[in-house]
C-alpha positions in Angstrom: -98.3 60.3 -143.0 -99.8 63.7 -145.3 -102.6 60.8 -146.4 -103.2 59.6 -142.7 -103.8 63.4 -141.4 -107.1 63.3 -144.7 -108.7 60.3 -144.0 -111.8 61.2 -141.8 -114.2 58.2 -140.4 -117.7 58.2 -142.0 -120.5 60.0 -139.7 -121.6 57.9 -137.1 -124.6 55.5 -138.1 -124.3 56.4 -141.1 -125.9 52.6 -142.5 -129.5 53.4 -143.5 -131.6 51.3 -141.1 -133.5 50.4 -144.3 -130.7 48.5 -145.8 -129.9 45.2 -144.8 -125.8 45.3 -145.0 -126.1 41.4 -146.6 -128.2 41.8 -149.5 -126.6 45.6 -150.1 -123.2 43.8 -151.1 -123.8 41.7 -154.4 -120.2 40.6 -154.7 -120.1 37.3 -153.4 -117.3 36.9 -151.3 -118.1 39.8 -149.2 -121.8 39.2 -148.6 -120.4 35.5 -147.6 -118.0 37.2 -145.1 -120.8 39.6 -143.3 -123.0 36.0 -143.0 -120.2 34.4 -141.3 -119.4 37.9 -139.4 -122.5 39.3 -138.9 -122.4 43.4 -137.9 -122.9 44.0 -134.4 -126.6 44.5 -132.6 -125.6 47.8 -130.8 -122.9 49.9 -129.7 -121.3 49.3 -126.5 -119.6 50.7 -123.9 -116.7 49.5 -122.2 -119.4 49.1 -119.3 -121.3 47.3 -121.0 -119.1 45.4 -123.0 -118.0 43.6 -119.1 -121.3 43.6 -118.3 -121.2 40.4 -120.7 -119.8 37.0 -120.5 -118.5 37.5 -123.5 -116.3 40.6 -122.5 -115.6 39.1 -119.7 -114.4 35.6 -121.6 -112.5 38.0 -124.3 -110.6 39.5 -121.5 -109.0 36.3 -120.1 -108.9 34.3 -123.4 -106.9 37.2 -124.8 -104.6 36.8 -121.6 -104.4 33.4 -121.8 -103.2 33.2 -125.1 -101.0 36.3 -124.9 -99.0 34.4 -122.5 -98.7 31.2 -124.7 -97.7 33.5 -127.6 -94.8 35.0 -125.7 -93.4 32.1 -124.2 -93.4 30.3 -127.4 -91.7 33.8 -128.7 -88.9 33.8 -125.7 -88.2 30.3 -125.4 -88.8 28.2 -128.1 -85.3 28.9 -129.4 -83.8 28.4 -125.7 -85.3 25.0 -125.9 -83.8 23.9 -129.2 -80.4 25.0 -128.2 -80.8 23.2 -124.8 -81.8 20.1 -127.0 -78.5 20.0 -128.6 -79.9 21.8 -132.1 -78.0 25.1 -132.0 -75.5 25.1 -134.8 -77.3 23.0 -137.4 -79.8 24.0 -140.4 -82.6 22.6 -138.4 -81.5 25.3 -135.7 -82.0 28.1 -138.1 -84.8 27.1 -140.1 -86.8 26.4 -136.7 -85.8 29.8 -135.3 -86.0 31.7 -137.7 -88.8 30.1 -139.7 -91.1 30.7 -136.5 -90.1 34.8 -136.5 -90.8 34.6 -140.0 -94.2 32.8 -139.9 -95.3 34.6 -136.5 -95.2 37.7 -138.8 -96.8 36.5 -142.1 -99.0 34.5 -140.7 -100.9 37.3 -139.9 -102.9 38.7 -142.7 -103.2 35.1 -143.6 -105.3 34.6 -140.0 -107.0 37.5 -141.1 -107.9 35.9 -144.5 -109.2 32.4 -143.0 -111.9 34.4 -140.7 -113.3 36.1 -143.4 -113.9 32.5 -145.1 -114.8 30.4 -141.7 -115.4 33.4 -139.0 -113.6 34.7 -136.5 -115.0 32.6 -133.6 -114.3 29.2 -135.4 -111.0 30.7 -136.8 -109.9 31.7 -133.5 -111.1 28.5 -131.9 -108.8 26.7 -134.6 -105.5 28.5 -133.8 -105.2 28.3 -130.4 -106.0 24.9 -130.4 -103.5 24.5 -133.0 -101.2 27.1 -130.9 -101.5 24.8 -127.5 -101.2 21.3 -129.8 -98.5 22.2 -131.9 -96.6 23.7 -128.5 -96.1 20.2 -127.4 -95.2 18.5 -130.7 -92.3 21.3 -129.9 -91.7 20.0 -126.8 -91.4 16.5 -127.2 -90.2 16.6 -130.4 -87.2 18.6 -128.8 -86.9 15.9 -125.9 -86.5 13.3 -129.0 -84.2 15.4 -130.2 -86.1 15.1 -134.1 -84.4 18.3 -135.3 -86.4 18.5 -138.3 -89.5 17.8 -136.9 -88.9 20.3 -134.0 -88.3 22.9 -136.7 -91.2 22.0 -138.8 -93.7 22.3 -135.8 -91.7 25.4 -134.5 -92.6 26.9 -137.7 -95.8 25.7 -138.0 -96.5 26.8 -134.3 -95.2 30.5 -135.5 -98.3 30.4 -138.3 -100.9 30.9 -135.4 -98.8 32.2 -132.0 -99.7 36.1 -133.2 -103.6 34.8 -133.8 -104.3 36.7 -130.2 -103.5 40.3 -131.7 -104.8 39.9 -135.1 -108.4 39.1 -132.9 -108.5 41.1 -130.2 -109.7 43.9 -131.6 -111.5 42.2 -134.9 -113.7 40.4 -132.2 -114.4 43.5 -130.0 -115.4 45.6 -133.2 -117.5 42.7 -134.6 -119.2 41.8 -131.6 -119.2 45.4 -130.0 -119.6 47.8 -132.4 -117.1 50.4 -133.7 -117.7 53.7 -132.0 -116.1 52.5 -128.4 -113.6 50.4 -130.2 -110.0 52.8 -128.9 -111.5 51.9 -125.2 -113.3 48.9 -125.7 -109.8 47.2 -127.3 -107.6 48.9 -125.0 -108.5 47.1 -121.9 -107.8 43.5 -123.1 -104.5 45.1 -124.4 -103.8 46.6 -121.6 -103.6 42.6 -119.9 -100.8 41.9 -121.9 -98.8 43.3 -118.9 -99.9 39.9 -116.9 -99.6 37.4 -119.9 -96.0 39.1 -120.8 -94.9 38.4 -116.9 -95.2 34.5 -118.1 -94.2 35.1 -121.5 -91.0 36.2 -119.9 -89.8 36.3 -115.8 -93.1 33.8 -114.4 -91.8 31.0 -117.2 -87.5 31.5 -116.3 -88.3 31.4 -112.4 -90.4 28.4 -112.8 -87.5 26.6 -114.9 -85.0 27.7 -112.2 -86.8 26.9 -109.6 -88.2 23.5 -110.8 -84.6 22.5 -112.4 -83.4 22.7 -108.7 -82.2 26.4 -108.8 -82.8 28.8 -105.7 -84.8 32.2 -105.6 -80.9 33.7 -105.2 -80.1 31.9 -108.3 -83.8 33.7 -109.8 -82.9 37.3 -108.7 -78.8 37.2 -110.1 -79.7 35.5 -113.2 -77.2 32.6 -112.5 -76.6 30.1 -115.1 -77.9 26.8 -114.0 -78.9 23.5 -116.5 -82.1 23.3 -117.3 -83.9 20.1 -117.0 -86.3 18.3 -118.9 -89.0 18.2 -116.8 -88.4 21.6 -116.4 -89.1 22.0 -119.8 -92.2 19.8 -119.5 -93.5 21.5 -116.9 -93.9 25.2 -118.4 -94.4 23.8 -121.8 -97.2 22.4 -120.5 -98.5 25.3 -118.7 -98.3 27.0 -122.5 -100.4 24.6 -123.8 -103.3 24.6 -121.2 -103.3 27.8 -121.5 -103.8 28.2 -125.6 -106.4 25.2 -124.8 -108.5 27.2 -122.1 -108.4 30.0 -124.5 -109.8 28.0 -127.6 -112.3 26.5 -125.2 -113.3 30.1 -124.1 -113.9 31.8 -127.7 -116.0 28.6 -128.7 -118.6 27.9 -125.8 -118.4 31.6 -124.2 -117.5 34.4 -127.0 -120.5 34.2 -129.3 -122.1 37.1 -130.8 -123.9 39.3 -128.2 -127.5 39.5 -128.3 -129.7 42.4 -128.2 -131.3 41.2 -125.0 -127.9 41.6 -123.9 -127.5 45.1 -124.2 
């Protein structure tokens, strides 16, 4: 906390135009990261930043994949005990392993975009998030309680990729002197992707499981049925998949034409 209240940001623009950021860093690995994540071109507002189909993309791709990431944290567990798992080693391993990997799997996300970039890293885990949701699923609906834990954990390795991003993509692509406002509003949407994280996914297993909007608003215990499970797993998965095809063919680097 006493070393958080000295540190000060640098002066703003305080690069010399003159230098070119690339061939100014001689170490290898970090003039190979600023190739692969180039600074940005200006400094944008939060105007201007929507003004962009790429803001505009980074807003519902973030969304999108915020959902995914908190259904798979609320109800992947759920679904293994419905499957018959609770109670074994698979059980724990699966989840705990995915709270455990959801967590450290972090700084290792981080660690893969320097290497590939954060478009083509980012493209790569929410595939991988929507893919290896149903490999949960049917796995589960095989009941393969080693193989449900193993992609459960897996799964964990990339579900947090959606916070790690947001804001390394709006301060790459958008500069840093907006970035408190320009990150907040795609934060701020985790409101709608937590509703199906959460109260949109249960109602939709109630309901589809043969429940009643009574049976929704008390919270009554009802079974749960496969298709149910199908049905928003699915939903999960579309939407990691929309969001990896949203950060590949839409959220490329603004141009200066742009601003």
């Amino acid at each position: 906390m006493i070393a958080g209240l000295l540190v000060v940001d640098p002066p703003k623009y305080w690069w010399p135009k003159d230098v070119d950021p690339i061939a100014a860093r001689e170490a290898r690995l970090k003039s190979r990261e600023l190739r692969v994540n180039p600074p940005p071109v200006a400094q944008w507002t939060p105007r201007e930043m929507l003004a962009t189909p790429q803001g505009k993309a980074q807003m519902a791709s973030f969304t999108l994949a915020l959902a995914a990431s908190l259904f798979n944290v609320s109800f992947y567990a759920p679904f293994g005990a419905a499957m018959g798992f609770s109670g074994g080693v698979a059980f724990a391993v699966g989840a705990a392993g995915f709270a455990f990997t959801d967590g450290l799997g972090r700084p290792f996300q981080g660690f893969i975009s320097s290497l590939i970039g954060r478009r083509k890293a980012l493209t790569i885990f929410y595939a991988f998030m929507g893919l290896g949701g149903l490999g949960v699923l049917y796995a589960g609906l095989a009941h393969i309680a080693w193989l449900w834990a193993i992609l459960a954990v897996a799964t964990g390795a990339v579900s947090g990729a959606c916070f790690v991003f947001d804001w390394l993509i709006i301060a790459d692509y958008f500069g840093e002197n907006y970035i408190g406002r320009n990150w907040s509003i795609p934060y701020a949407l985790k409101v709608v992707g937590g509703a199906f994280g959460g109260i949109v996914a249960a109602t939709i297993l109630t309901l589809v499981s043969g429940g009643t909007w009574a049976d929704v608003v008390t919270s009554a215990p009802i079974t749960i049925t496969n298709f149910a499970w199908s049905v928003v797993f699915w939903i999960g998965a579309v939407f990691s998949l929309i969001a990896a095809a949203l950060v590949w063919f839409v959220e490329k680097p603004p141009t200066l034409e742009q601003y």
